[in-house]
C-alpha positions as CSV (number, residue, x, y, z in Angstrom):
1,X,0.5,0.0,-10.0
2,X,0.2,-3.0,-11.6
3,X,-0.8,-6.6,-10.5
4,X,-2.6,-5.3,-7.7
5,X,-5.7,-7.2,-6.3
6,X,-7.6,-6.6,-3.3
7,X,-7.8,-9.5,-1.0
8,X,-11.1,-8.6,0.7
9,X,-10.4,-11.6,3.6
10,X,-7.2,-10.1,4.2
11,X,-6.7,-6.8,6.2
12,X,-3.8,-3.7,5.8
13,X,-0.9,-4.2,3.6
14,X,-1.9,-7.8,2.7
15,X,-5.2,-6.9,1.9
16,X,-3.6,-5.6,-1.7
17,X,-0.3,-8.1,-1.4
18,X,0.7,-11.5,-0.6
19,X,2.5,-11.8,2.8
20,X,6.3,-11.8,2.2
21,X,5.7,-8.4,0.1
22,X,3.9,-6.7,2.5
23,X,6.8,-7.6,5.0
24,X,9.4,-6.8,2.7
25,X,7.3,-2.9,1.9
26,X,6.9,-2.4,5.8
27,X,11.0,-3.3,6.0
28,X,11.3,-0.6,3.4
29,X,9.0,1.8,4.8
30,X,9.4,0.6,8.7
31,X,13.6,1.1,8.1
32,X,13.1,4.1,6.0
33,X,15.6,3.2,3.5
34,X,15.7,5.7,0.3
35,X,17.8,3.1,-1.5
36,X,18.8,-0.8,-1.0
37,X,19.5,-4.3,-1.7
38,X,18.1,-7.7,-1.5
39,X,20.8,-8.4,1.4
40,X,20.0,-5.4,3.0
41,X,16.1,-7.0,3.1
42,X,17.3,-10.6,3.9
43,X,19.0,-9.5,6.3
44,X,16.4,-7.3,8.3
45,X,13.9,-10.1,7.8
46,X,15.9,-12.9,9.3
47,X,15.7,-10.5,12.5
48,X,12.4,-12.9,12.9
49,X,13.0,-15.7,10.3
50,X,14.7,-17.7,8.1
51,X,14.9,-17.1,4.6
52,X,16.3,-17.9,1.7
53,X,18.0,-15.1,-0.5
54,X,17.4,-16.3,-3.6
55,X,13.0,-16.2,-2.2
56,X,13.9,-12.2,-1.0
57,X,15.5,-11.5,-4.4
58,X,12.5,-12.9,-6.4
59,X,9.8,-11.2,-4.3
60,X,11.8,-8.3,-4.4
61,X,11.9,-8.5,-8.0
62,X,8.1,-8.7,-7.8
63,X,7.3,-5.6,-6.0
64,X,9.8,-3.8,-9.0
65,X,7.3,-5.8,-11.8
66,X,4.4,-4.1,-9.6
67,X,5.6,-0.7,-9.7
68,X,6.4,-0.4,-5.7
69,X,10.0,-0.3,-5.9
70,X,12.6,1.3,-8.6
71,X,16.1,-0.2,-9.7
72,X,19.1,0.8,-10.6
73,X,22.3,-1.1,-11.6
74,X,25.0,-1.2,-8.9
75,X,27.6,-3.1,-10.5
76,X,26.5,-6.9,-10.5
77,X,23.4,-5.5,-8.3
78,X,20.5,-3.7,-8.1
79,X,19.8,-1.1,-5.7
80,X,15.9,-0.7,-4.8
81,X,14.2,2.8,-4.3
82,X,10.7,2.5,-2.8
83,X,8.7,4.5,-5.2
84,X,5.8,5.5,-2.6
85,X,5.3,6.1,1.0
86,X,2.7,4.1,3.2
87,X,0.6,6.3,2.9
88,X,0.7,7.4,-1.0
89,X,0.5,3.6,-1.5
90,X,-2.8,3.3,1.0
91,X,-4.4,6.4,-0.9
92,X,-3.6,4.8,-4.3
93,X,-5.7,1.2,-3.2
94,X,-8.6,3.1,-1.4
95,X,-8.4,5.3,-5.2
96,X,-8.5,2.2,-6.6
97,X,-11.4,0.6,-4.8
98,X,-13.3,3.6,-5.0
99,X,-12.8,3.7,-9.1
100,X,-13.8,-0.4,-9.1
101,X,-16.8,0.9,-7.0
102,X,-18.0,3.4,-9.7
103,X,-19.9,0.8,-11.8
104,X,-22.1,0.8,-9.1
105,X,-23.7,4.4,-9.1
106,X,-21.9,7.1,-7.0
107,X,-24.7,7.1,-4.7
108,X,-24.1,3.7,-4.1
109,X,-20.6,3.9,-3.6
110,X,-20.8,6.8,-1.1
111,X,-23.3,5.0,0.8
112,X,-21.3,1.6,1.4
113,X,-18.1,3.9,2.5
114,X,-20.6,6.0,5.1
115,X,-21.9,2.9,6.1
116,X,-18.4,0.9,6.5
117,X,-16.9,4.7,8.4
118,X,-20.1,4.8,10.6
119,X,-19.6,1.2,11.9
120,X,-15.9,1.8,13.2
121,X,-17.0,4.5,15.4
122,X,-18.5,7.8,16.0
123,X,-15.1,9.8,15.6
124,X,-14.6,8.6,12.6
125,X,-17.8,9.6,11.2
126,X,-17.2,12.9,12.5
127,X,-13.8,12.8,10.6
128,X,-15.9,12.0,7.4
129,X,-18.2,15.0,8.0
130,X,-15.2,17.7,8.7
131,X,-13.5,16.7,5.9
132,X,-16.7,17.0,3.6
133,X,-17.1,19.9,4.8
134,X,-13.4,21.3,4.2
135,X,-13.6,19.9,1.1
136,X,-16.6,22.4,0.5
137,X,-15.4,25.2,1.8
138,X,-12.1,24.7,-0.9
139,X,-14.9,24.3,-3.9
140,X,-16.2,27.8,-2.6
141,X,-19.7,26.1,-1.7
């Protein structure tokens, strides 16, 4: 993807894009749409607010630059595909964080994520351990 930055005083979606794209993706993803237009979204986001098309159609057009969202020509419009799930586009920022992390050492890196896992709760660092040791069992070790 491209044009991506981590905002690290931002959390979920708009921790990796500004605000009206991140409500525009969970539209996308909440409505599970496999193709649409910039009414279609203007129109599900005025549920909560008013805004203007031509502001939907440029952010829109943003996500497309950023490799989010597909286009086709439908006569005089485009219709928009989203190119990833929620969760592909999660894994691919935590893949992209963890590859900006590299410069620090991998032991480094492992550390801060066992550190930030073991501070949200117990469960979670049990998650961490199972899945290590899944992960092992596939390598044969």
């Amino acid at each position: 993807m491209k044009g991506i930055r981590l905002r690290p005083e931002k959390t979920g979606l708009r921790a990796a894009l500004f605000d009206l794209e991140a409500d525009i993706m969970e539209v996308v993803w909440t409505e599970q749409w496999s193709s649409f237009t910039v009414a279609d979204v203007q129109r599900a986001l005025e549920r909560s607010r008013q805004i203007a098309y031509t502001t939907v159609m440029t952010t829109v057009g943003r996500l497309h630059d950023k490799g989010l969202l597909s286009r086709s020509r439908d006569g005089k419009r485009y219709l928009y595909r989203p190119r990833m799930s929620r969760g592909e586009f999660a894994e691919s920022m935590v893949r992209e964080l963890l590859g900006s992390l590299s410069g620090l050492g991998h032991e480094q890196a492992l550390s801060l994520l066992v550190e930030q896992v073991a501070e949200s709760d117990a469960d979670e660092l049990r998650l961490l351990e199972e899945l290590i040791r899944k992960r092992k069992r596939e390598l044969g070790g």
